[in-house]
RODO-2510 file (C-alpha; in nm, 4 decimals, decimal comma):
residues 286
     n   res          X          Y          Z
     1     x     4,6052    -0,0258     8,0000
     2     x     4,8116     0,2465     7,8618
     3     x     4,9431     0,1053     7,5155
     4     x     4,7034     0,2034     7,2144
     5     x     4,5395    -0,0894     7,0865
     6     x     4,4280    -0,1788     6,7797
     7     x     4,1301    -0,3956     6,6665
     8     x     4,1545    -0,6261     6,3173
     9     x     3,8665    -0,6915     6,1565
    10     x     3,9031    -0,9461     5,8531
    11     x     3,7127    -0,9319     5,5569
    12     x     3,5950    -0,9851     5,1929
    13     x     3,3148    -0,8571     5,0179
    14     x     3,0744    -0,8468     5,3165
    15     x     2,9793    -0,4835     5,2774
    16     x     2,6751    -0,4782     5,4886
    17     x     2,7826    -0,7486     5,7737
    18     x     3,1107    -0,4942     5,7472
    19     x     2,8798    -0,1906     5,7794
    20     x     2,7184    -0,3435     6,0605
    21     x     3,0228    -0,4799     6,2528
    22     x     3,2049    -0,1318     6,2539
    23     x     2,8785     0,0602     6,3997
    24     x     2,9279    -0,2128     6,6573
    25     x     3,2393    -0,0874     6,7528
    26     x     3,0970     0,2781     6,7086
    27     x     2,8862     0,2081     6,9662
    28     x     3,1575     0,0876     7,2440
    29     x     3,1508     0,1910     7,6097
    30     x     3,5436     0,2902     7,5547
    31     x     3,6603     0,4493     7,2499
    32     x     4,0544     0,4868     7,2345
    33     x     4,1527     0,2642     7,0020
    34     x     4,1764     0,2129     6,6112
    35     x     4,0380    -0,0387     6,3903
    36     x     4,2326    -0,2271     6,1005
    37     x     4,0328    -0,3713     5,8394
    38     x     4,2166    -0,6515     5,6917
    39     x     4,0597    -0,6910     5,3750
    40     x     4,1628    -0,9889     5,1238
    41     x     4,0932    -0,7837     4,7738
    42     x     3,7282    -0,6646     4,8156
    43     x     3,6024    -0,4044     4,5689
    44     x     3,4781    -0,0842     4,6336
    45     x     3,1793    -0,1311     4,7606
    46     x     3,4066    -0,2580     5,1152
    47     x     3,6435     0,0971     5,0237
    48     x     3,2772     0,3238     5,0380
    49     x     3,1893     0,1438     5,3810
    50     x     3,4918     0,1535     5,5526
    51     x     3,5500     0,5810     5,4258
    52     x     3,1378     0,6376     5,5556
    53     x     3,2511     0,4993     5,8933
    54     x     3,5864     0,6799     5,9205
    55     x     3,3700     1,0187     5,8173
    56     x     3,0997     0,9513     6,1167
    57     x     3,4238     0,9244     6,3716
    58     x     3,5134     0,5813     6,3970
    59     x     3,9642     0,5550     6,3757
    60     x     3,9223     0,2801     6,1127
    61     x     4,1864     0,2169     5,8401
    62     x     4,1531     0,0054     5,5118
    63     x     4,4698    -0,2501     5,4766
    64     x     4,3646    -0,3801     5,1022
    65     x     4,5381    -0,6033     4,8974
    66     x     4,4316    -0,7620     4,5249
    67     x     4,1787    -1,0566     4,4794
    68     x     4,4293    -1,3580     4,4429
    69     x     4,1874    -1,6349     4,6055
    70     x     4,1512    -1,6846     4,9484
    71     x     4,4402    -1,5248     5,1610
    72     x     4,2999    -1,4730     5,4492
    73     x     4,6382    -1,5185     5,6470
    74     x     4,8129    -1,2926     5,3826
    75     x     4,5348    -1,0083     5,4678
    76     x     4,5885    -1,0377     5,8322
    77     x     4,9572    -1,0015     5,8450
    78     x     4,9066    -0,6638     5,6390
    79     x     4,7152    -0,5499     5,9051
    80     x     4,9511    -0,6609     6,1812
    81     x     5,2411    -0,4883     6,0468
    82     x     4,9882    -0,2006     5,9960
    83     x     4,8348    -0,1672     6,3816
    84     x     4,9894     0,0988     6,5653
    85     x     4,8284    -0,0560     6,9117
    86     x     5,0799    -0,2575     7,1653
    87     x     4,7518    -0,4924     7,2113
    88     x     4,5548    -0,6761     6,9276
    89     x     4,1983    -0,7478     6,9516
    90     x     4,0993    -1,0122     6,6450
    91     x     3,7714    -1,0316     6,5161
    92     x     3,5819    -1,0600     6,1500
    93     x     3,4073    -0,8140     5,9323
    94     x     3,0746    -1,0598     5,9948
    95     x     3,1051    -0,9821     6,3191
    96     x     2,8618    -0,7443     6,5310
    97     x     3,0821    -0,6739     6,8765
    98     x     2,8353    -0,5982     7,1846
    99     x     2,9002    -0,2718     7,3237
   100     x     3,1692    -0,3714     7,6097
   101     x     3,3555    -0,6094     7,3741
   102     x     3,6933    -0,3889     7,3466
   103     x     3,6673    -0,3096     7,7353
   104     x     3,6515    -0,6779     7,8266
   105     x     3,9238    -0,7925     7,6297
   106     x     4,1172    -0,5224     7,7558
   107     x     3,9885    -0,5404     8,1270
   108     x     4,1341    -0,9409     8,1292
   109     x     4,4589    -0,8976     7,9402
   110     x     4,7777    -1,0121     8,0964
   111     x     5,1549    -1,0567     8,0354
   112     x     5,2044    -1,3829     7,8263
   113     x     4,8281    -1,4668     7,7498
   114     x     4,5796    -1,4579     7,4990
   115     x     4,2402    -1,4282     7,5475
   116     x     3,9750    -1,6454     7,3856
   117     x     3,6076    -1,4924     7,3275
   118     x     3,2574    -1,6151     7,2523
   119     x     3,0300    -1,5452     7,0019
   120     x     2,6673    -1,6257     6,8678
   121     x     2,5949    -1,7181     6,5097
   122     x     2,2974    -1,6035     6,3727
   123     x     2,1037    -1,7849     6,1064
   124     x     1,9845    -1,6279     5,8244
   125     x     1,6305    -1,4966     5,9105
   126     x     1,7529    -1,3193     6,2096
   127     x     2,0546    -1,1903     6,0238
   128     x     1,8476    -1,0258     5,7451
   129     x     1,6714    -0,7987     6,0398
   130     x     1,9666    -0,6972     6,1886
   131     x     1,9888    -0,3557     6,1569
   132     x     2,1335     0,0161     6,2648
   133     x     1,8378     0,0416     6,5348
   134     x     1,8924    -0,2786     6,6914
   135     x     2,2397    -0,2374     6,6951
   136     x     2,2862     0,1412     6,8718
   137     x     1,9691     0,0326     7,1180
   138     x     2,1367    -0,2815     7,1753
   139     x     1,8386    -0,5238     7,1671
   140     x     2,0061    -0,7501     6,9376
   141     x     2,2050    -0,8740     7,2187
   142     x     1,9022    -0,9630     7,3858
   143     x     1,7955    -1,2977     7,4164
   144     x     1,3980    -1,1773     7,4411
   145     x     1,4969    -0,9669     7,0816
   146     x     1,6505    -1,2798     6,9429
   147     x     1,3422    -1,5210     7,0702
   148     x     1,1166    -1,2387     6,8894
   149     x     1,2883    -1,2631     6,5714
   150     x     1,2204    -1,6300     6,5348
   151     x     1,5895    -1,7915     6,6817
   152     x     1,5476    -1,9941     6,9958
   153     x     1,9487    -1,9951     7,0911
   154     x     1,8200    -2,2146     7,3884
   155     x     2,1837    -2,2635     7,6606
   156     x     2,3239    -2,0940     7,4302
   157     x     2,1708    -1,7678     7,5299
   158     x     2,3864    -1,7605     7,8697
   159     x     2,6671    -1,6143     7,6384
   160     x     2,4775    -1,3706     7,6133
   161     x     2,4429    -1,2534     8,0152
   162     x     2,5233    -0,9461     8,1453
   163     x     2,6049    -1,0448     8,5065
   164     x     3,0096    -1,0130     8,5658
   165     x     2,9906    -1,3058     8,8065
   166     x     2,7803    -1,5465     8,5810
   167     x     2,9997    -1,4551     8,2806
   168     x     3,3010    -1,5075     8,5228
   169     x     3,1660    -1,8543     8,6386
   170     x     3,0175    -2,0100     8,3143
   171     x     3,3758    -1,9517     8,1586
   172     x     3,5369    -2,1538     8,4812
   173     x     3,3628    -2,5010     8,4548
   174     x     3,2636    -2,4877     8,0683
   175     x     3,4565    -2,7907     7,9188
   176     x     3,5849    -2,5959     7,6028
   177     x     3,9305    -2,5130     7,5910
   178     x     4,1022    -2,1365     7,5252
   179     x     4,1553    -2,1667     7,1484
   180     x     4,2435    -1,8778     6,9234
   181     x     3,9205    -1,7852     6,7598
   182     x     3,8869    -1,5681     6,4726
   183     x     3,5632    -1,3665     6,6197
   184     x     3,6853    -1,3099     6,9378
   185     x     4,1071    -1,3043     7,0488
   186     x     4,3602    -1,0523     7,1653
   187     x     4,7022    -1,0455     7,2486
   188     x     4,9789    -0,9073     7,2897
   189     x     5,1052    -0,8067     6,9208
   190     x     5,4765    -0,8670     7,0198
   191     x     5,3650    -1,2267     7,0677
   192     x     5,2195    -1,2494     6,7130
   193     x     5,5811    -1,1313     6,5780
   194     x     5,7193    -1,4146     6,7955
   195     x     5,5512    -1,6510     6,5950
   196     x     5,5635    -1,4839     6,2722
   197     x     5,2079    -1,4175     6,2547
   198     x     4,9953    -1,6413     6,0291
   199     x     5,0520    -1,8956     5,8378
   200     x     5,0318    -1,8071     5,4403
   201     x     5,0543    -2,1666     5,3991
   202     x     4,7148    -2,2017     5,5563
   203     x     4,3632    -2,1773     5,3702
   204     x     4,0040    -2,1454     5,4870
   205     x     3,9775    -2,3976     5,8313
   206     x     4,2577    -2,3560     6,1047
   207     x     4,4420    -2,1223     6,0300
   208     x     4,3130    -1,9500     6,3665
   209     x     4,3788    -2,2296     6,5552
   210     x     4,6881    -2,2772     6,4208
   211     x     4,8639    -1,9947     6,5256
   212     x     4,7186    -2,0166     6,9263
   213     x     4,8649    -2,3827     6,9134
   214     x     5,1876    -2,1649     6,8218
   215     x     5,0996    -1,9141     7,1058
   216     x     5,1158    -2,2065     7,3579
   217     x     5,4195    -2,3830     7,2120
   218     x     5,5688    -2,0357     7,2826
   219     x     5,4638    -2,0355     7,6230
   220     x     5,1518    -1,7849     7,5652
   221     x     4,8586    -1,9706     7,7290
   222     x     4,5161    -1,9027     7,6437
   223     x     4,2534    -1,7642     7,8968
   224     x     3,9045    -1,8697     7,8363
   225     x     3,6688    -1,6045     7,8147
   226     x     3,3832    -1,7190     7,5682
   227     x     3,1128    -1,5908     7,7755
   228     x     3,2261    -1,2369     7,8945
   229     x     3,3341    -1,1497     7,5030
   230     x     3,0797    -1,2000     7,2739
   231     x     2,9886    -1,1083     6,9537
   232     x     2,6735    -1,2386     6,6859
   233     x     2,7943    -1,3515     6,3862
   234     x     2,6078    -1,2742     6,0929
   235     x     2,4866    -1,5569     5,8633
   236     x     2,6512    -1,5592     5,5128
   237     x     2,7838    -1,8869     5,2731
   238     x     3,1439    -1,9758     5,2597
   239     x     3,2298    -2,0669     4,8575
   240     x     3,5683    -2,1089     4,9680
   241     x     3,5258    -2,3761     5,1632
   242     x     3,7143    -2,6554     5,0350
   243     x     3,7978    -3,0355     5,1454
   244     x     4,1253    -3,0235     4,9946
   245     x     4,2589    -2,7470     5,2431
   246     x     4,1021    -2,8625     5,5343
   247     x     4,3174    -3,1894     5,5164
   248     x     4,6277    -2,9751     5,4281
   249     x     4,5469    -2,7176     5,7172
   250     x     4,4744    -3,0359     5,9591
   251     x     4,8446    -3,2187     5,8475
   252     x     4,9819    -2,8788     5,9659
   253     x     4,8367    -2,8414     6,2645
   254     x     4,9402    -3,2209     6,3093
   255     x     5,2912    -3,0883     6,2654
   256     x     5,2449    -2,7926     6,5185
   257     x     5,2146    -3,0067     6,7619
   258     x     5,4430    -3,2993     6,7623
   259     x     5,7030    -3,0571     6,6931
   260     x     5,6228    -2,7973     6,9157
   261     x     5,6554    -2,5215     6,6923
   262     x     5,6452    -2,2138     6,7822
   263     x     5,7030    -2,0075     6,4799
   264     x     5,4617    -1,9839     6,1196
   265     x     5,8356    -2,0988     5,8393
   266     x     5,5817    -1,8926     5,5782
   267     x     5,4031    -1,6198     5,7824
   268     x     5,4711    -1,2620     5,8536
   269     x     5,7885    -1,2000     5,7634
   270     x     5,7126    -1,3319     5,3776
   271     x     5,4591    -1,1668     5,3529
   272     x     5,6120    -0,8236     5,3530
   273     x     5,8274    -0,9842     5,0604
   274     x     5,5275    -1,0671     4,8214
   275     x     5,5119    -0,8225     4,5485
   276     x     5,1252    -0,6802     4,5316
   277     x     4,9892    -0,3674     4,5015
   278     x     4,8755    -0,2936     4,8746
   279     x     4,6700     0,0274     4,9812
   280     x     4,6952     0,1089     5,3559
   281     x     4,3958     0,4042     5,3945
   282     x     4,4838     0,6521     5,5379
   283     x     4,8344     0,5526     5,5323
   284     x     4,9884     0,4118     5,8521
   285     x     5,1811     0,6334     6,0443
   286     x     5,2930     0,3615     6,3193
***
């Protein structure tokens, strides 16, 4: 693939899982791209992690915008509108990629697809020992690391296998369906204009899955590839989290789909029109 591709990386004052998830993609077996951290109004504790890794080589840029609540969707149109790459590769600031995560997504792309990953979520004990070491030797991608640590993933460790043809396998016959994930997607960003990126009506639960459900009204079918990109996902709370918004994100959804829709009516496109101060560092160029 010759188009420059961009990764987004969505977060809010996770410093260290942030810290951790950009040596991750420090550490990849291909290096040509740029990462955009979509960042819903952290403070500058985020600003000091995201400048160390952009000293030490990494192409990362900072797409901030003011603490309003969550606005998750808000954040992540910023960045769209912000990636210079042809090809987006979606994944969180809690997120640890393994060291062939931006080569598989871009190994499997395809005209009118996106591509749904995998990932492995860490609880707490073996998230507090994650550290620099295990991440540039790679052990903490090991199931025999993980066991050590005190997590028994059980099945689960399969994800993390690093035979092509298992990988390849496990992800034809497992029962779970292609959904947009926010760990682990990519597509084409042209298709994410189609449907006016995401939904600013949407708060914390759906919102991801909302806009694939958009992707495959538009005739963008997702490719299941759960076990051949994965990521761990670091353990942290979610104060956010809220009952309220998970029924208004589900009556949504609800309405995605018996009307086929196939574009976000508040997405994208508004967003540019909301009147915040937003810092794009360095500035974008694209």
């Amino acid at each position: 693939m010759n188009e420059q591709v961009s990764i987004v990386l969505s977060t809010y004052e996770q410093p260290r899982c942030l810290e951790l998830a950009l040596l991750g993609y420090a550490r990849q077996t291909l290096s040509d791209f740029e990462v955009v951290v979509a960042d819903d109004g952290s403070g500058p504790e985020t600003a000091s992690v995201v400048r160390r890794a952009a000293e030490e080589g990494l192409n990362v840029r900072h797409v901030w915008h003011p603490d309003r609540g969550f606005r998750k969707t808000e954040a992540l149109n910023r960045a769209i509108a912000a990636a210079a790459g042809a090809y987006l590769i979606f994944s969180d600031g809690d997120c640890i990629p393994r060291d062939d995560f931006v080569a598989t997504h871009l190994s499997l792309a395809e005209p009118d697809r996106f591509l749904s990953g995998g990932y492995l979520k860490l609880p707490e004990s073996v998230t507090l020992e994650v550290d620099e070491r295990a991440i540039d030797t790679g052990h903490v991608f090991d199931a025999s690391w993980l066991r050590a640590h005190g997590y028994r993933p059980g099945r689960r460790a399969l994800r993390l296998t690093r035979s092509a043809m298992l990988a390849r396998a496990l992800d034809a016959i497992t029962p779970t369906r292609p959904t947009w994930n926010g760990h682990s997607a990519s597509t084409w960003k042209e298709h994410l204009l189609s449907i006016n990126g995401f939904d600013l009506d949407m708060g914390w639960g759906g919102l991801d899955r909302a806009a694939g459900e958009r992707l495959e009204n538009a005739g963008v079918h997702g490719k299941q590839i759960r076990h051949r990109a994965v990521c761990l996902h670091l353990h942290h709370g979610r104060p956010y989290k809220d009952p309220a918004t998970t029924r208004a994100n589900r009556a949504i959804r609800d309405r995605i789909r018996r009307q086929r829709e196939t574009r976000a009516p508040n997405g994208l496109r508004e967003t540019e029109a909301i009147d915040v101060s937003v810092r794009i560092d360095p500035e974008a160029t694209a």
